[in-house]
mmCIF file of the C-alpha atoms, coordinates in Angstrom:
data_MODEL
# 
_entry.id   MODEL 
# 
loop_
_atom_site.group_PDB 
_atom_site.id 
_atom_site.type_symbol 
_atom_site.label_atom_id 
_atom_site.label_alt_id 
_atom_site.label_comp_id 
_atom_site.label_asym_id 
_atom_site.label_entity_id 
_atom_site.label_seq_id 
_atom_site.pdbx_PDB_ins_code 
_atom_site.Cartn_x 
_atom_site.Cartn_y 
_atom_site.Cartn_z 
_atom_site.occupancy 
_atom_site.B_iso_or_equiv 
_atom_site.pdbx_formal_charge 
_atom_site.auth_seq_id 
_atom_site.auth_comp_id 
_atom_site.auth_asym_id 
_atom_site.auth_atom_id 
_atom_site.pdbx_PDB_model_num 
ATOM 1   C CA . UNK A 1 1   ? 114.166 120.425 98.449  1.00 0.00 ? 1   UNK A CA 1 
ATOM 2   C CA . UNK A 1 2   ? 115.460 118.148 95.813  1.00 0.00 ? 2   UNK A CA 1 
ATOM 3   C CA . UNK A 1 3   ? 116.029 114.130 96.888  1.00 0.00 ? 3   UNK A CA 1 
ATOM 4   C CA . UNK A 1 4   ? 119.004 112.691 95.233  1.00 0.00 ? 4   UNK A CA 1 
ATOM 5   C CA . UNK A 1 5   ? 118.861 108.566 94.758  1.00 0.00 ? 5   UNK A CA 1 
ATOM 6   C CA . UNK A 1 6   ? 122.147 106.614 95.459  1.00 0.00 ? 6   UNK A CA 1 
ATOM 7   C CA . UNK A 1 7   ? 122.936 104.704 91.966  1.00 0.00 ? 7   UNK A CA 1 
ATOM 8   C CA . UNK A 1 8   ? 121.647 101.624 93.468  1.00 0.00 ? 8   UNK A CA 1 
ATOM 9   C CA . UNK A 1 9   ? 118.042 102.796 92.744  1.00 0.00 ? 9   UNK A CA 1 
ATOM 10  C CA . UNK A 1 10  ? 115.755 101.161 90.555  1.00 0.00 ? 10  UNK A CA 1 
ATOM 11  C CA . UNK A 1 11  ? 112.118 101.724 89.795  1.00 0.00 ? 11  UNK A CA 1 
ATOM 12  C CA . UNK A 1 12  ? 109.520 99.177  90.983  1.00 0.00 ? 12  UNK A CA 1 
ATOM 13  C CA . UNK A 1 13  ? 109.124 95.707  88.977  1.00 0.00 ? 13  UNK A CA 1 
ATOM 14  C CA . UNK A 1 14  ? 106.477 95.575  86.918  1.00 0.00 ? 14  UNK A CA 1 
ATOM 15  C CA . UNK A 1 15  ? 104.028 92.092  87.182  1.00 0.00 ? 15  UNK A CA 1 
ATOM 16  C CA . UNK A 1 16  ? 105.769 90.267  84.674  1.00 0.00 ? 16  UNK A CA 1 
ATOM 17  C CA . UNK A 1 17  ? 109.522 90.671  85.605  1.00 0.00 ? 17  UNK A CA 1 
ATOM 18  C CA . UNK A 1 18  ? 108.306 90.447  89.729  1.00 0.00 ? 18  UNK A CA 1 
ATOM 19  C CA . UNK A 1 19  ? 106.833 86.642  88.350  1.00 0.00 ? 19  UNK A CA 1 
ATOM 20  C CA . UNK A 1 20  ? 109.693 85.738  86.256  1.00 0.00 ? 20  UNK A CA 1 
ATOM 21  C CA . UNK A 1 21  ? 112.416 86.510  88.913  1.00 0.00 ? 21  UNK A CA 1 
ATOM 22  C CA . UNK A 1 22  ? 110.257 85.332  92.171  1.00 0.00 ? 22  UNK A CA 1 
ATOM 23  C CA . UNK A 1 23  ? 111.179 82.537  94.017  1.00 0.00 ? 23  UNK A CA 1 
ATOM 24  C CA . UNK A 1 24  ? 109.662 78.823  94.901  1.00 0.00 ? 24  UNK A CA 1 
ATOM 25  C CA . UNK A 1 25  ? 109.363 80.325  98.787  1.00 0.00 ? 25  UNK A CA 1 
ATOM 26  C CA . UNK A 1 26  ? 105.642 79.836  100.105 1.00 0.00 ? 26  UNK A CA 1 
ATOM 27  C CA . UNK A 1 27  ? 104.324 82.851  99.613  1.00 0.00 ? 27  UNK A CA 1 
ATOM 28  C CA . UNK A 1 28  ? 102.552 84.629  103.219 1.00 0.00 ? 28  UNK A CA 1 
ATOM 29  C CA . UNK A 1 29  ? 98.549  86.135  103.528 1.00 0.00 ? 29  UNK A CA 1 
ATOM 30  C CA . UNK A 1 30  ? 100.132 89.286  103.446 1.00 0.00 ? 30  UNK A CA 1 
ATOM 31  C CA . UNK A 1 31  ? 101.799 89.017  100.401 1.00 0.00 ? 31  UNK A CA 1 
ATOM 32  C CA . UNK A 1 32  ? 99.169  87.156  98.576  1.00 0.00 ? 32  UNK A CA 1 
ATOM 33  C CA . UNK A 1 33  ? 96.855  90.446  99.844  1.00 0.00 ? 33  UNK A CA 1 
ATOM 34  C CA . UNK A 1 34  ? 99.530  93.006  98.135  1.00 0.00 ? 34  UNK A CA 1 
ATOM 35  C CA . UNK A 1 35  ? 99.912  90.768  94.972  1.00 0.00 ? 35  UNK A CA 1 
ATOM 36  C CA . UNK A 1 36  ? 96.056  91.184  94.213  1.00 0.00 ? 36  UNK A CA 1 
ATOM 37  C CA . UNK A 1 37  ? 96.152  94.743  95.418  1.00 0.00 ? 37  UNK A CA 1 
ATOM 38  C CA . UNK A 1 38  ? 98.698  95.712  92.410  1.00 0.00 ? 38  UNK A CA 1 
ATOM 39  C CA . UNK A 1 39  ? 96.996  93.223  90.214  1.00 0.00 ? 39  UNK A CA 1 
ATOM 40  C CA . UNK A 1 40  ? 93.820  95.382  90.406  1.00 0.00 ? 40  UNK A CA 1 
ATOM 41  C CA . UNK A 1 41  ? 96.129  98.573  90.035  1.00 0.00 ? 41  UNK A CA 1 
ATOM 42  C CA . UNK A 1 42  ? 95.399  99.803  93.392  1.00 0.00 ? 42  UNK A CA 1 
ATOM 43  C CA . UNK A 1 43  ? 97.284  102.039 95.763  1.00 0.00 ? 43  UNK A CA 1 
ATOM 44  C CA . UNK A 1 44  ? 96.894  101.191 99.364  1.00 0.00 ? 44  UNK A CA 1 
ATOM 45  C CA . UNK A 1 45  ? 95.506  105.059 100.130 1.00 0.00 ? 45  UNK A CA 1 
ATOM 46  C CA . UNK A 1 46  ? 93.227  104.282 96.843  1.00 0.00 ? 46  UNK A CA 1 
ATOM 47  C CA . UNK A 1 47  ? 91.731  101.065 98.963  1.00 0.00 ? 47  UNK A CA 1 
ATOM 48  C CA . UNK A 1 48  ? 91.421  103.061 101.689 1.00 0.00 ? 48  UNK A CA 1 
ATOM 49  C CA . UNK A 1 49  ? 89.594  105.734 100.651 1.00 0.00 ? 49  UNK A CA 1 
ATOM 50  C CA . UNK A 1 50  ? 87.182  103.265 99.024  1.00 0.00 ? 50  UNK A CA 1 
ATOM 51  C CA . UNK A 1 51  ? 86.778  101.240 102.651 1.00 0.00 ? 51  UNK A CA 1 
ATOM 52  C CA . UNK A 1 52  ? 86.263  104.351 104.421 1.00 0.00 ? 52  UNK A CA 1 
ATOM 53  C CA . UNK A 1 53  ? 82.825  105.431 104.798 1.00 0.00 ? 53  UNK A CA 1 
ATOM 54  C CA . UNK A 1 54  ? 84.086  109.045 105.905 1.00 0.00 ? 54  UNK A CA 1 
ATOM 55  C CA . UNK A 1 55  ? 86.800  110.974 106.538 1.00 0.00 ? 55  UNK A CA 1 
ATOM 56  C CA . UNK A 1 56  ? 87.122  110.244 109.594 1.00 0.00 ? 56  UNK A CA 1 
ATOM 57  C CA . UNK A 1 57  ? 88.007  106.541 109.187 1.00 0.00 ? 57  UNK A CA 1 
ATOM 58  C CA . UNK A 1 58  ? 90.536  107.439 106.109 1.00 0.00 ? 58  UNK A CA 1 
ATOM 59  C CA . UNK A 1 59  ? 93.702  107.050 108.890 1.00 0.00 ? 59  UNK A CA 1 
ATOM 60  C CA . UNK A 1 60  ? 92.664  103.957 110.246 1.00 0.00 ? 60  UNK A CA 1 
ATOM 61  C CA . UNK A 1 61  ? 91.471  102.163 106.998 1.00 0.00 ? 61  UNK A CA 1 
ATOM 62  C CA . UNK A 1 62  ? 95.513  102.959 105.826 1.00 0.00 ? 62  UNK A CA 1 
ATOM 63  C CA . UNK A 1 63  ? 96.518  101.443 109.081 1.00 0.00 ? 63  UNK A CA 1 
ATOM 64  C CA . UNK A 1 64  ? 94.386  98.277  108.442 1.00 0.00 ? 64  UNK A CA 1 
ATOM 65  C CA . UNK A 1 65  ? 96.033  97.756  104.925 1.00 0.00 ? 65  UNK A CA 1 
ATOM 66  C CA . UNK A 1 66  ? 99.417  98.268  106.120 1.00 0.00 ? 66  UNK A CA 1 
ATOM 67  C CA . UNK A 1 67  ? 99.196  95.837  108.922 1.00 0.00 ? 67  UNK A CA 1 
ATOM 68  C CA . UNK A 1 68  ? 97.129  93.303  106.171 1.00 0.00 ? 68  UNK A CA 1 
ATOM 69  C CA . UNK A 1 69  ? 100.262 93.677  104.203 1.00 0.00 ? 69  UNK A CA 1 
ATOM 70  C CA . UNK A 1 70  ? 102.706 93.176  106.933 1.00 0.00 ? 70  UNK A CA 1 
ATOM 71  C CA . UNK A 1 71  ? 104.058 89.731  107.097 1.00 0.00 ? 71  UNK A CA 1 
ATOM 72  C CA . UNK A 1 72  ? 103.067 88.380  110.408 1.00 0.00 ? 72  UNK A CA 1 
ATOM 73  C CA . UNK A 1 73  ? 100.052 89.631  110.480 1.00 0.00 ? 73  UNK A CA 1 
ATOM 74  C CA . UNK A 1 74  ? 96.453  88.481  109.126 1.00 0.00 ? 74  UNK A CA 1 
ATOM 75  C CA . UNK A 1 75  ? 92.591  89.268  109.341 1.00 0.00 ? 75  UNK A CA 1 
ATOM 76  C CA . UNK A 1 76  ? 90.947  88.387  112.245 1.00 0.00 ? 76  UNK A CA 1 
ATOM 77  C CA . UNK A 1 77  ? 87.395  88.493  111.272 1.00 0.00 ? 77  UNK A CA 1 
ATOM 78  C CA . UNK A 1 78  ? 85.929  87.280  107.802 1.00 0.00 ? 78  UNK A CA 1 
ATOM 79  C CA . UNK A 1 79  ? 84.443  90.810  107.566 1.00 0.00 ? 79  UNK A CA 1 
ATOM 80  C CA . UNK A 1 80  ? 87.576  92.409  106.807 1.00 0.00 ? 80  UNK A CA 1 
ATOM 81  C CA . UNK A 1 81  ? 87.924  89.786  104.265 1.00 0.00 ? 81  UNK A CA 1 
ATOM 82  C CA . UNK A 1 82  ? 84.984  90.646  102.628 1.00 0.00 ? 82  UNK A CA 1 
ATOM 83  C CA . UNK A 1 83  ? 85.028  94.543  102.860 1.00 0.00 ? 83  UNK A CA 1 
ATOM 84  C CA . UNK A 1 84  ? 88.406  93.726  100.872 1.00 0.00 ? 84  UNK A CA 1 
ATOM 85  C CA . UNK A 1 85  ? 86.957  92.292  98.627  1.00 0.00 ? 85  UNK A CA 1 
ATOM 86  C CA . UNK A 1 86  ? 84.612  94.455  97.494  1.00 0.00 ? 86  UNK A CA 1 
ATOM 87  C CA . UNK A 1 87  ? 87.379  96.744  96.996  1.00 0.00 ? 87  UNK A CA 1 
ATOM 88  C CA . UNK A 1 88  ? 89.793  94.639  94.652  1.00 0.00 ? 88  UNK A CA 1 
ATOM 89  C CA . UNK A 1 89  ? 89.265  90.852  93.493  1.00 0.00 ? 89  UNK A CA 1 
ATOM 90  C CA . UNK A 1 90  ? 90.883  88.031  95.668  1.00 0.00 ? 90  UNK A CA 1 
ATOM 91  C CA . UNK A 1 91  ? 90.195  85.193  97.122  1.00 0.00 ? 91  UNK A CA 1 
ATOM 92  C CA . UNK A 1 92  ? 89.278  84.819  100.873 1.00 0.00 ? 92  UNK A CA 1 
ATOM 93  C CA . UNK A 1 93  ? 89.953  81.521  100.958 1.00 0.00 ? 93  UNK A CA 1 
ATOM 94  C CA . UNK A 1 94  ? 92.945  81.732  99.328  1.00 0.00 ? 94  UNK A CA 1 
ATOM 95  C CA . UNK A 1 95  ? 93.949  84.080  101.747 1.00 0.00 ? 95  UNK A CA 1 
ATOM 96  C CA . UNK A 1 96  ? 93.033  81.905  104.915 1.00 0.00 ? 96  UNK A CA 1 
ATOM 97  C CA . UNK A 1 97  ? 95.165  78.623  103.756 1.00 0.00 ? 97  UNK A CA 1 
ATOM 98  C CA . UNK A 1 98  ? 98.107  80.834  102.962 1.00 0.00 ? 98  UNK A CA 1 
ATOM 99  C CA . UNK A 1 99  ? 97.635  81.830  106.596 1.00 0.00 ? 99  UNK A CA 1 
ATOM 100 C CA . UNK A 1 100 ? 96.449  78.909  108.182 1.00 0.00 ? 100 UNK A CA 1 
ATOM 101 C CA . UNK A 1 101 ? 97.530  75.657  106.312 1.00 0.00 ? 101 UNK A CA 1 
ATOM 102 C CA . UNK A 1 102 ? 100.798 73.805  106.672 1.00 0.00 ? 102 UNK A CA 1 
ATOM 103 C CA . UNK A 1 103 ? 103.371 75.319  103.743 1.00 0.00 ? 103 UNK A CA 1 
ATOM 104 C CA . UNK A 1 104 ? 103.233 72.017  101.573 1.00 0.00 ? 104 UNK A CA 1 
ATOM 105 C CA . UNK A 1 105 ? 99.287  72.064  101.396 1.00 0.00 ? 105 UNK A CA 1 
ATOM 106 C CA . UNK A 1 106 ? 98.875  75.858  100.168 1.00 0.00 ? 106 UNK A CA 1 
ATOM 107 C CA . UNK A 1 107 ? 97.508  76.299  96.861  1.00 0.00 ? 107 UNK A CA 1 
ATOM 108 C CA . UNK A 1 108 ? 99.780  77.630  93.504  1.00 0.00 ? 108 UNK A CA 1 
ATOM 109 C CA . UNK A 1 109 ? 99.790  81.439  93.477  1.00 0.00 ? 109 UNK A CA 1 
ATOM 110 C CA . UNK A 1 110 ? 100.991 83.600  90.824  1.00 0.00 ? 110 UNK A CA 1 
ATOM 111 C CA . UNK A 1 111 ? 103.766 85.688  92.100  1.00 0.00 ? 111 UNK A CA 1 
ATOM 112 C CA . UNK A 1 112 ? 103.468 88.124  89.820  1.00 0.00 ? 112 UNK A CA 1 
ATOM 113 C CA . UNK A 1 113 ? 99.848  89.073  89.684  1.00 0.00 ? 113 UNK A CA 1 
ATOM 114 C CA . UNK A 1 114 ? 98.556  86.535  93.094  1.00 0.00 ? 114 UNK A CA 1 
ATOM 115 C CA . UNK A 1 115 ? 96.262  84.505  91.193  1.00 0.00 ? 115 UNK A CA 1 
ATOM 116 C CA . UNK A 1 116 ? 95.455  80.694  91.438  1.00 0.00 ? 116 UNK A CA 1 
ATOM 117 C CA . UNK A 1 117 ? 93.893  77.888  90.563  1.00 0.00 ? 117 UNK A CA 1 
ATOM 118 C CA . UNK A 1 118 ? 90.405  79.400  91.820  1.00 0.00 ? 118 UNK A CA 1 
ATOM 119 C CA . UNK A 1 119 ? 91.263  82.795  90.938  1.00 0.00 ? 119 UNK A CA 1 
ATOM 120 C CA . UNK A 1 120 ? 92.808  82.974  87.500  1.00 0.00 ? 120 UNK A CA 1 
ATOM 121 C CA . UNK A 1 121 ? 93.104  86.363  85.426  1.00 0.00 ? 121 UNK A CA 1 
ATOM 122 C CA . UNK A 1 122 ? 90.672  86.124  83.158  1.00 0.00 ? 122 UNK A CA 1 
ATOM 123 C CA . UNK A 1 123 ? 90.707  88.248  79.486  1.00 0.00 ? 123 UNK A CA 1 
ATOM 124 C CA . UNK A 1 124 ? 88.028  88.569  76.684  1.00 0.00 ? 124 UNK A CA 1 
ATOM 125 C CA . UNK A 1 125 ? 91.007  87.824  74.343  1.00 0.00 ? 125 UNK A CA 1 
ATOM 126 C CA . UNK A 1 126 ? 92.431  85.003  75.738  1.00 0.00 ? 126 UNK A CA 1 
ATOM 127 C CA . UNK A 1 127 ? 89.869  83.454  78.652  1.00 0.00 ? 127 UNK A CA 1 
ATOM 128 C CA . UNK A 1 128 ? 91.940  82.369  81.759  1.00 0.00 ? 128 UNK A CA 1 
ATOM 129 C CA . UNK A 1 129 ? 95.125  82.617  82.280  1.00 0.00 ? 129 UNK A CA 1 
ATOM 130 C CA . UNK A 1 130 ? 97.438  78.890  82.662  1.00 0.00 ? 130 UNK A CA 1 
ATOM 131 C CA . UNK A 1 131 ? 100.830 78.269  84.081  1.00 0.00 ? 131 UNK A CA 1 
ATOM 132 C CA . UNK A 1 132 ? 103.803 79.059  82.627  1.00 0.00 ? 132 UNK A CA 1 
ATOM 133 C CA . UNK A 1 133 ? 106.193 78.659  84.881  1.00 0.00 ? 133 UNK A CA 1 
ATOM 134 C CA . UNK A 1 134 ? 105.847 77.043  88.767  1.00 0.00 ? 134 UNK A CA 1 
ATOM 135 C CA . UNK A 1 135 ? 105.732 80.639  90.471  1.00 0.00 ? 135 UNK A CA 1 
ATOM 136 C CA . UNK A 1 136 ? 104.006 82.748  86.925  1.00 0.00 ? 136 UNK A CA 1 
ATOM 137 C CA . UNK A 1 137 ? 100.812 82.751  84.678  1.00 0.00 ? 137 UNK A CA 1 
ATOM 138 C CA . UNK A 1 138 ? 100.585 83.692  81.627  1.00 0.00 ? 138 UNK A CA 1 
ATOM 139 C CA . UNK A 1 139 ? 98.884  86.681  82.175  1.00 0.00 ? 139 UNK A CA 1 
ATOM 140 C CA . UNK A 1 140 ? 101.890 87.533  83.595  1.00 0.00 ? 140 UNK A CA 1 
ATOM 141 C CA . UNK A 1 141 ? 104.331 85.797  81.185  1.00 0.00 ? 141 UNK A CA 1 
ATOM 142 C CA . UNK A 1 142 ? 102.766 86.245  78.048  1.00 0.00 ? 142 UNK A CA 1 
ATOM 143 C CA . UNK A 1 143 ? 105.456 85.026  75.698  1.00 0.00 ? 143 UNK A CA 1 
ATOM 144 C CA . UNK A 1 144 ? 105.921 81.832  77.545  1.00 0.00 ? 144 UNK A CA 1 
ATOM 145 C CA . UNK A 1 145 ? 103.625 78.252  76.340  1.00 0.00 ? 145 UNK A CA 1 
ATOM 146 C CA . UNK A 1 146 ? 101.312 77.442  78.868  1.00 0.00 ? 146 UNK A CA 1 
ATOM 147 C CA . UNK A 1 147 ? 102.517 74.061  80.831  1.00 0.00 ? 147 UNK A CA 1 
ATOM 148 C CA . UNK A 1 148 ? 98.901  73.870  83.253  1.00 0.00 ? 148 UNK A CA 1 
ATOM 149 C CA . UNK A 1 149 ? 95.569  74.911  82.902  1.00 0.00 ? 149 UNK A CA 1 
ATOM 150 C CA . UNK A 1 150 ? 94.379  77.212  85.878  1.00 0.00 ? 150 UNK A CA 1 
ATOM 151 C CA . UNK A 1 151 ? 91.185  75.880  85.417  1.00 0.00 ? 151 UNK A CA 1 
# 
């Protein structure tokens, strides 16, 4: 059976153009959890396979990512934080104030990539990333003079 997109389609943004068009608006756990998902070029069934100790726990470690990524929703138990973690790079801590903290005491996040202050991509070529703009680092915005060191 062939699927026919309505003209409205377009493909997925790409780090970069997601940063330079993303908004001021505080940014939730869940996304901050997808953000550093992509930035480690990660599908969700990737993740879960890796999480998974068996097959039999395939189905519900694709649940668990699903709901992570839900807005509204967050980890209960710093273990899930840290089985994450050993999947793809993030922050826990990060990830708690974005769910826990009052929106004008959150830290900085990328919104292209998810990093921060404590987290910043990180190159041999270039060392860590800065900020370029108030929602975008440099890693993500290449082109564009750094206005704050991450570090």
């Amino acid at each position: 059976m062939m699927h026919v997109f309505p003209r409205t389609f377009t493909m997925p943004m790409q780090r970069g153009e997601r940063a330079a068009t993303a908004s001021a608006a505080p940014l939730t756990s869940a996304a901050y959890i997808k953000l550093r998902r992509e930035a480690a070029g990660m599908s969700i069934k990737e993740v879960a396979g890796m999480l998974a100790r068996n097959a039999d726990e395939v189905a519900p470690a694709l649940d668990l990512i699903h709901a992570l990524e839900t807005p509204g929703n967050t980890a209960r138990r710093p273990e899930t934080l840290e089985a994450l973690r050993s999947v793809f790079p993030f922050d826990p801590d990060v990830y708690r104030q974005l769910a826990t903290d009052p929106v004008d005491s959150r830290p900085r996040i990328c919104r292209g990539c998810g990093c921060s202050h404590w987290d910043p991509c990180t190159s041999d070529e270039h060392g860590a990333c800065a900020w370029a703009t108030d929602t975008a680092c440099t890693a993500c915005l290449p082109d564009t003079a750094p206005v704050e060191c991450c570090q």
